[in-house]
C-alpha positions in Angstrom: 103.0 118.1 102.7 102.4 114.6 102.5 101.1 112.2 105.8 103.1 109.0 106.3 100.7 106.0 106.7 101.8 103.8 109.8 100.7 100.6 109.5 99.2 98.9 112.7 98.0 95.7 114.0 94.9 95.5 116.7 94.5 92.1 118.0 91.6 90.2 119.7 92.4 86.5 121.2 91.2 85.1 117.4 92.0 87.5 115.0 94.5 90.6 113.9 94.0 93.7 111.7 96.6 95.4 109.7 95.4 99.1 108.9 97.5 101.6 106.9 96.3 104.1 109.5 95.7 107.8 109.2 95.8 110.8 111.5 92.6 111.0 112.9 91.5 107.5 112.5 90.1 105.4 115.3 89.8 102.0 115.0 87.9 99.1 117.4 88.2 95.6 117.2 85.6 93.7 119.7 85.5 90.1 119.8 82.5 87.7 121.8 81.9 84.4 121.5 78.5 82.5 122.5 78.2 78.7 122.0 80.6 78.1 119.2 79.9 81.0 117.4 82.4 84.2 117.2 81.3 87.5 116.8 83.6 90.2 115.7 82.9 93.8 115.2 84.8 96.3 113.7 84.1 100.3 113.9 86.0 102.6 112.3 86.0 106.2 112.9 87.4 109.6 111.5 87.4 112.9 112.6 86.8 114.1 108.5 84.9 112.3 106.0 87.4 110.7 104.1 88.5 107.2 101.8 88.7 105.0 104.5 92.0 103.1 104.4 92.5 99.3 103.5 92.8 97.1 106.5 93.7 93.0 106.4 91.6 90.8 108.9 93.8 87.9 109.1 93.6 84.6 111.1 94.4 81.0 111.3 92.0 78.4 112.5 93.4 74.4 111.9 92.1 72.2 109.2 90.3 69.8 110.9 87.5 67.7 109.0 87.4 70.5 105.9 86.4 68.4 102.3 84.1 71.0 100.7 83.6 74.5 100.0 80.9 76.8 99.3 79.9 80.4 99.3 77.3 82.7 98.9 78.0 86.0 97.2 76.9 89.1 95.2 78.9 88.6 91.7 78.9 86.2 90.1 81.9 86.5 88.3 84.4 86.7 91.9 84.1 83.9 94.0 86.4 85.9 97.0 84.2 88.6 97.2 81.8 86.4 98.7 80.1 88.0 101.9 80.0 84.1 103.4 82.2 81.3 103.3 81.2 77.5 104.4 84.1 74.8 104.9 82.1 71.7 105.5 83.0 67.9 106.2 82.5 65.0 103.6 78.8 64.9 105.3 77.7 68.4 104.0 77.7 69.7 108.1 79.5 73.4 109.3 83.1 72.7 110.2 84.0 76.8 110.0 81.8 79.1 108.1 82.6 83.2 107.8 79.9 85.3 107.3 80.2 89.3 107.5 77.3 91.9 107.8 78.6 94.5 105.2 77.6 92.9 101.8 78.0 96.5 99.7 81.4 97.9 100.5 84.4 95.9 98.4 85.7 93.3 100.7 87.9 90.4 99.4 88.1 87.0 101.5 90.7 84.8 100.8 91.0 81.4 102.3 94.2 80.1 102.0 94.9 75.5 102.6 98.0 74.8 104.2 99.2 72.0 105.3 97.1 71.7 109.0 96.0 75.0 108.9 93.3 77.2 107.0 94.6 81.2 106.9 92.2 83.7 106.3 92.7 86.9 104.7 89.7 89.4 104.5 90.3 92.9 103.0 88.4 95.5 103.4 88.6 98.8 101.2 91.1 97.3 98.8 89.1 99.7 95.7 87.4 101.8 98.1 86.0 105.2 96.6 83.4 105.7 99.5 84.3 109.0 101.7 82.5 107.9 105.1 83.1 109.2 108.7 82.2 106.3 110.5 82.0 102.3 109.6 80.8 99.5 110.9 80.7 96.0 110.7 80.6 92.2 111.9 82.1 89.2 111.2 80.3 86.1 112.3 82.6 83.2 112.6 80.9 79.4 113.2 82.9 77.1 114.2 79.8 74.6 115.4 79.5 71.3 113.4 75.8 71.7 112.2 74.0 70.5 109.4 73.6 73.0 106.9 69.6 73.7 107.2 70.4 74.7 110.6 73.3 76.7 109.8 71.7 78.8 106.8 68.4 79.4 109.0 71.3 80.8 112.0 72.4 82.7 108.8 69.3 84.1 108.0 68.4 85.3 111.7 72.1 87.0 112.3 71.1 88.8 108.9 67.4 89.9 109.8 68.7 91.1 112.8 71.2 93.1 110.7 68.4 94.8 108.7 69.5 92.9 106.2 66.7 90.8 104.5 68.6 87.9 103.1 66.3 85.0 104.9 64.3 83.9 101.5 68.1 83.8 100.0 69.1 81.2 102.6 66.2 79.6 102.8 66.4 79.2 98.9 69.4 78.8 97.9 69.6 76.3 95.1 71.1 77.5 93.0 74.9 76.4 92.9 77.1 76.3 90.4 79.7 72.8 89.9 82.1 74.6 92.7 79.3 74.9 95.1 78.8 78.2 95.1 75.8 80.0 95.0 75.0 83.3 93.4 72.6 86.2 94.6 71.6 89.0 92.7 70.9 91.8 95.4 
């Protein structure tokens, strides 16, 4: 007997998620924002151990003072499978950077220019193969115009405090390609 997927869509005052869910799958989208900076967590829980299904985190912010873009990611060879993305002004400061906590599950961010608006579609176990009974994780969203020391050090913090030691990646990360994009081989 086969289970019919039903697609849903859980929505916070900035963002929506599509899921294909399952029977037995509960899903939490909590948003919080402090000074200019959005923090959105996602848990995901099943009553079995199983492929977790693909969900869409999608989102439109507008396109206000956006000339450059960089990211930082974990391949070198896919740009949208960066685990952070900068839009910056003609100055090099923050106008909107996205930065999520999970850098070793397959997620796929892709930013999208339209005419006043930047849409943002993240993906999140598009080639999944991982059986898990629980998932979490958290999107940090910047929308402060800061220079981009500060912003990477900010970076660096949020990631430390994520047990994820990527501060000496921030804090040295010269090495971009002619896109702006730097590479990290964790």
């Amino acid at each position: 007997m086969m289970v019919k997927e039903m697609k849903e869509v859980i929505a916070t005052p900035y963002i929506n998620l599509e899921i294909n869910k399952e029977p037995g799958v509960h899903v939490v989208l909590d948003e919080t924002k402090k000074d200019g900076v959005y923090f959105i967590k996602l848990t995901v829980k099943s009553v079995k151990k199983r492929i977790l299904p693909k969900m869409k985190l999608k989102w439109s912010v507008p396109l206000l003072d956006i000339q450059l873009y960089k990211s930082l990611q974990t391949s070198k060879v896919d740009v949208s499978a960066s685990f952070v993305h900068c839009f910056m002004n003609k100055n090099g400061s923050n106008r909107y950077t996205i930065a999520c906590s999970d850098i070793r599950h397959p997620i796929l961010c892709a930013p999208n220019w339209k005419e006043m608006c930047l849409d943002v579609e993240m993906t999140l176990f598009s080639e999944s193969t991982w059986s898990l009974h629980s998932y979490e994780t958290e999107l940090r969203v910047d929308t402060r115009m800061v220079e981009t020391e500060e912003l990477f050090k900010d970076l660096a913090k949020w990631y430390e405090r994520k047990e994820i030691n990527l501060a000496s990646a921030f804090e040295h990360a010269t090495a971009i390609d002619e896109k702006g994009n730097v590479s990290l081989d964790i």
